[in-house]
C-alpha positions in Angstrom: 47.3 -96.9 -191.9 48.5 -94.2 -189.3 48.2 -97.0 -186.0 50.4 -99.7 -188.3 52.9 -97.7 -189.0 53.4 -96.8 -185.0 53.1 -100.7 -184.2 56.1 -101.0 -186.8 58.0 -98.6 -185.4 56.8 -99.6 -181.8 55.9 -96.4 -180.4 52.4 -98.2 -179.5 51.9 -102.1 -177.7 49.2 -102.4 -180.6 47.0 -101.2 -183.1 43.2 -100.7 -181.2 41.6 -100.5 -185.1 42.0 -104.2 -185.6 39.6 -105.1 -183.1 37.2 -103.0 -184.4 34.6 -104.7 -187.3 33.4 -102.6 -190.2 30.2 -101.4 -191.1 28.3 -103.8 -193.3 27.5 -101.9 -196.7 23.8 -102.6 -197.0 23.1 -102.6 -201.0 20.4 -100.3 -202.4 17.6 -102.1 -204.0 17.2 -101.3 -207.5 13.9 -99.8 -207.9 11.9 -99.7 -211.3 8.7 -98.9 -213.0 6.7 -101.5 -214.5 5.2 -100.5 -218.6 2.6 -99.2 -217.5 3.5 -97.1 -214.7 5.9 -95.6 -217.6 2.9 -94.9 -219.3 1.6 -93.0 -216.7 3.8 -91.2 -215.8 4.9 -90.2 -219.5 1.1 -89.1 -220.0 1.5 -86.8 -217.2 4.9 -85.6 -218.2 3.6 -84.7 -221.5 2.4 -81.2 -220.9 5.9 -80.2 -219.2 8.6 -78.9 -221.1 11.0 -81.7 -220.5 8.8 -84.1 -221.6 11.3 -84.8 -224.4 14.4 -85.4 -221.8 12.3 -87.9 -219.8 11.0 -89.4 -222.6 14.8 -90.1 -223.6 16.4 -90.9 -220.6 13.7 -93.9 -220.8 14.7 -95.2 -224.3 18.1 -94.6 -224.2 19.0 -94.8 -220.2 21.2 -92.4 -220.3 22.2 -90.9 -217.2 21.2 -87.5 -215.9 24.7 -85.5 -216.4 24.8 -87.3 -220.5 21.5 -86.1 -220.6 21.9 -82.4 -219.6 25.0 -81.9 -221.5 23.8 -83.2 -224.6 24.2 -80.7 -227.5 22.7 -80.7 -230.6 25.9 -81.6 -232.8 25.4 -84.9 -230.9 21.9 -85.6 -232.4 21.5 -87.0 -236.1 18.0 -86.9 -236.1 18.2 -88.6 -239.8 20.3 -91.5 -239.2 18.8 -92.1 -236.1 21.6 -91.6 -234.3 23.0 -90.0 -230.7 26.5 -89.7 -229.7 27.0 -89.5 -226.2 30.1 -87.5 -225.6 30.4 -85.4 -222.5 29.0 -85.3 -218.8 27.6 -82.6 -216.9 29.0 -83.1 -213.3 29.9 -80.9 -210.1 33.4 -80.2 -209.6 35.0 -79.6 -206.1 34.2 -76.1 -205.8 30.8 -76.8 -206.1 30.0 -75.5 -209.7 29.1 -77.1 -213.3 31.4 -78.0 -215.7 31.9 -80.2 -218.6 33.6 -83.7 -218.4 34.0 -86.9 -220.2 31.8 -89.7 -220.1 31.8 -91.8 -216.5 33.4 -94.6 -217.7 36.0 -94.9 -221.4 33.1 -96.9 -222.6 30.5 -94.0 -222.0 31.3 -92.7 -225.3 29.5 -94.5 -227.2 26.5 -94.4 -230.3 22.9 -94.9 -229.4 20.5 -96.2 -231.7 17.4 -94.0 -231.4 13.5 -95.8 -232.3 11.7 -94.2 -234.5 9.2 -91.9 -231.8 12.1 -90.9 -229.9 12.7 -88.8 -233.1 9.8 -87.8 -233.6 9.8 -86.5 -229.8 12.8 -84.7 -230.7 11.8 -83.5 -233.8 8.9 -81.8 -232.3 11.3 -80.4 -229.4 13.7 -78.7 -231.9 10.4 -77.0 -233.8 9.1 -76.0 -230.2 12.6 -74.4 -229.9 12.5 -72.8 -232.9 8.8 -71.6 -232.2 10.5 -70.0 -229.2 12.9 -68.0 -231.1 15.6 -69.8 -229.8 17.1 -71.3 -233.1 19.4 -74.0 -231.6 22.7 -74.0 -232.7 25.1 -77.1 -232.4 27.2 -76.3 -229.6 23.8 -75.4 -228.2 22.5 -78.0 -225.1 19.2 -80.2 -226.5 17.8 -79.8 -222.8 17.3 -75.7 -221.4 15.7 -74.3 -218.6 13.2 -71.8 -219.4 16.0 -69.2 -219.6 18.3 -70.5 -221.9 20.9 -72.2 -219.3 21.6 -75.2 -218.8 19.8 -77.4 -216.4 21.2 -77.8 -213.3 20.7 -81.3 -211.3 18.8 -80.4 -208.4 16.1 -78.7 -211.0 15.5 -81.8 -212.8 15.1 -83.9 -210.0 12.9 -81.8 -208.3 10.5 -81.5 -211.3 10.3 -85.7 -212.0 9.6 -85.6 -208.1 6.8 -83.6 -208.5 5.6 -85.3 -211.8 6.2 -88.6 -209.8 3.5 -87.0 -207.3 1.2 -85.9 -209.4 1.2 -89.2 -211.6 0.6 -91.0 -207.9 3.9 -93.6 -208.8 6.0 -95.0 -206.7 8.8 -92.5 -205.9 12.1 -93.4 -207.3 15.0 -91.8 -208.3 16.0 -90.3 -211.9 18.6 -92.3 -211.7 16.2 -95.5 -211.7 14.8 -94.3 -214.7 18.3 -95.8 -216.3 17.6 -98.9 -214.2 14.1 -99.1 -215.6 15.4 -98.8 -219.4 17.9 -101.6 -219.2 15.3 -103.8 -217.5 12.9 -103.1 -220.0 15.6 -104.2 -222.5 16.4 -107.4 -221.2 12.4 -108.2 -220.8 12.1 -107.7 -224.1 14.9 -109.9 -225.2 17.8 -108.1 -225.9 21.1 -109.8 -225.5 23.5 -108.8 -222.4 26.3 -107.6 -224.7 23.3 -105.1 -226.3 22.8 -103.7 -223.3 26.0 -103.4 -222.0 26.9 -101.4 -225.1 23.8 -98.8 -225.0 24.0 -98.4 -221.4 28.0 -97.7 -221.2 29.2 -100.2 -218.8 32.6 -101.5 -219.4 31.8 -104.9 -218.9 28.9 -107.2 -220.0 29.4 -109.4 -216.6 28.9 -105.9 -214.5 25.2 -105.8 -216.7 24.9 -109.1 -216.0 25.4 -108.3 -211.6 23.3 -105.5 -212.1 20.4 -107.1 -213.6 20.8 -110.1 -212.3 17.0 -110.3 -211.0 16.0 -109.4 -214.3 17.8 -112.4 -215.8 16.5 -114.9 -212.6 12.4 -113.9 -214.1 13.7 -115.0 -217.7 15.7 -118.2 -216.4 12.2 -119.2 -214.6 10.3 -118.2 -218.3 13.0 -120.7 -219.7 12.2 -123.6 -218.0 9.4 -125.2 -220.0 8.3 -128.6 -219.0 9.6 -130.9 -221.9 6.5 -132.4 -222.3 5.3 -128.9 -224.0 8.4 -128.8 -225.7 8.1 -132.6 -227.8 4.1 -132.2 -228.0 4.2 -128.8 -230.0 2.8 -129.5 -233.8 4.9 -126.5 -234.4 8.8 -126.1 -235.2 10.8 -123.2 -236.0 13.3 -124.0 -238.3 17.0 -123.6 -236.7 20.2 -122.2 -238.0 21.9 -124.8 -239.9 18.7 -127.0 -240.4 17.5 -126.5 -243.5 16.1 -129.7 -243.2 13.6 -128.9 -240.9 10.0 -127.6 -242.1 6.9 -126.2 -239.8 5.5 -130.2 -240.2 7.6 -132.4 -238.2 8.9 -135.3 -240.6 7.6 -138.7 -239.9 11.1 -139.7 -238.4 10.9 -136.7 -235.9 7.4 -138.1 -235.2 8.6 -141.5 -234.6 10.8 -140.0 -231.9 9.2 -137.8 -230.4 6.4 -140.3 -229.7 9.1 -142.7 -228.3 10.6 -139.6 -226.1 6.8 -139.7 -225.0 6.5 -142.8 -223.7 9.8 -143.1 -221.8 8.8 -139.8 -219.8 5.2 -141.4 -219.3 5.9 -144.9 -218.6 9.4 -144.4 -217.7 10.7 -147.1 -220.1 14.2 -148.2 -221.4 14.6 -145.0 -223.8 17.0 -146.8 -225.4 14.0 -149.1 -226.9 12.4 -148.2 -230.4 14.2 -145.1 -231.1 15.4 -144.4 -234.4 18.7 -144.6 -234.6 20.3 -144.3 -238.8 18.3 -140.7 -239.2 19.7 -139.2 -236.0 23.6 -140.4 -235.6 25.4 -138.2 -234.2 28.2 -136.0 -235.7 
């Protein structure tokens, strides 16, 4: 900025920066556990106090700094509900503090499955059992003396239960990674996902994961053969028509479909034509 403004007013010949190419930005590759190296390691985990944080971070992919500033007035253990409202962070000087969400979409409303209550459930009782009734400005998530967690704490204990769970290390970070993929594997739509995880846009979910979504493209493409020869149809939207016995018309056309791909006939031979007219 500096070496065009002296080109401009000509106090240099020209501006030596230009010539110069910038460093390529080599992406990080996402890295995730698998289901059951998430069992694993949540069988280790489970004798450690923040068994209940890890536990969550992997069904809700929250990240770390929503996670340690959670509070207890954000829980609804009844309805099944979490509000994530706030974000642990680091300011300039070095220290904790309090801030919004990372994004305007941040805040948002989880959905929790029914053992992630449970988990919690037990955690408030173990908090309770520890003379520490919480309170609802209190944080969920404590060290040992009462504070709040700090960062480097947290990751150094999932490092060491990483170790002793003999996992490929990641980061806690990738845990977030590893709840939205585990998402999508399971079927949930982009939009879902987008909405649990925080991001403000569905197509930034969609960059991210985009590997994810490749392995279900390549599930998708079925051979149509295996599509036309299944005895079996699910009845669609809109078709109330349709039962889980094709109807002898269906048959006739699937059976003419059939021949065209085998023989590689005119498919516009035998096909039944008054049932199927287009709309």
């Amino acid at each position: 900025m500096a070496l065009r403004q002296a080109v401009r007013w000509q106090m240099i010949p020209g501006n030596v920066a230009e010539a110069v190419s910038a460093p390529r930005f080599q992406k990080r590759e996402m890295q995730v556990w698998n289901p059951e190296q998430i069992e694993r390691f949540l069988k280790v985990a489970k004798r450690h106090r923040l068994y209940p944080l890890f536990a969550l971070a992997l069904s809700t992919g929250m990240r770390k700094g929503e996670l340690l500033s959670l509070q207890w007035q954000d829980v609804d253990l009844e309805s099944r509900v979490l509000m994530v409202r706030r974000n642990l962070v680091k300011n300039e000087a070095g220290q904790y503090e309090l801030g919004l969400p990372k994004t305007g979409t941040g805040t948002r409303r989880i959905m929790l499955a029914t053992d992630t209550v449970e988990t919690l459930q037990k955690h408030w009782l173990e908090e309770i059992r520890g003379k520490r009734t919480p309170k609802p400005g209190d944080f969920v998530f404590t060290a040992a003396s009462g504070n709040h967690i700090m960062h480097r704490h947290l990751d150094r204990v999932f490092r060491e239960l990483t170790e002793k769970a003999r996992l490929p290390r990641i980061r806690f970070h990738d845990l977030r990674h590893t709840s939205a993929s585990l998402l999508i594997r399971h079927g949930v739509s982009p939009k879902i996902v987008a909405d649990r995880m925080g991001h403000a846009d569905v197509r930034f979910t969609l960059q991210v994961y985009t590997h994810v979504y490749d392995d279900q493209r390549e599930e998708a493409a079925v051979p149509l053969t295996d599509l036309l020869g299944s005895r079996k149809m699910r009845p669609m939207e809109g078709d109330a028509g349709l039962t889980s016995t094709p109807l002898p018309a269906l048959r006739e056309l699937y059976a003419a479909l059939g021949k065209v791909l085998a023989t590689g006939s005119d498919p516009r031979m035998n096909l039944p034509t008054e049932e199927f007219a287009m709309n």
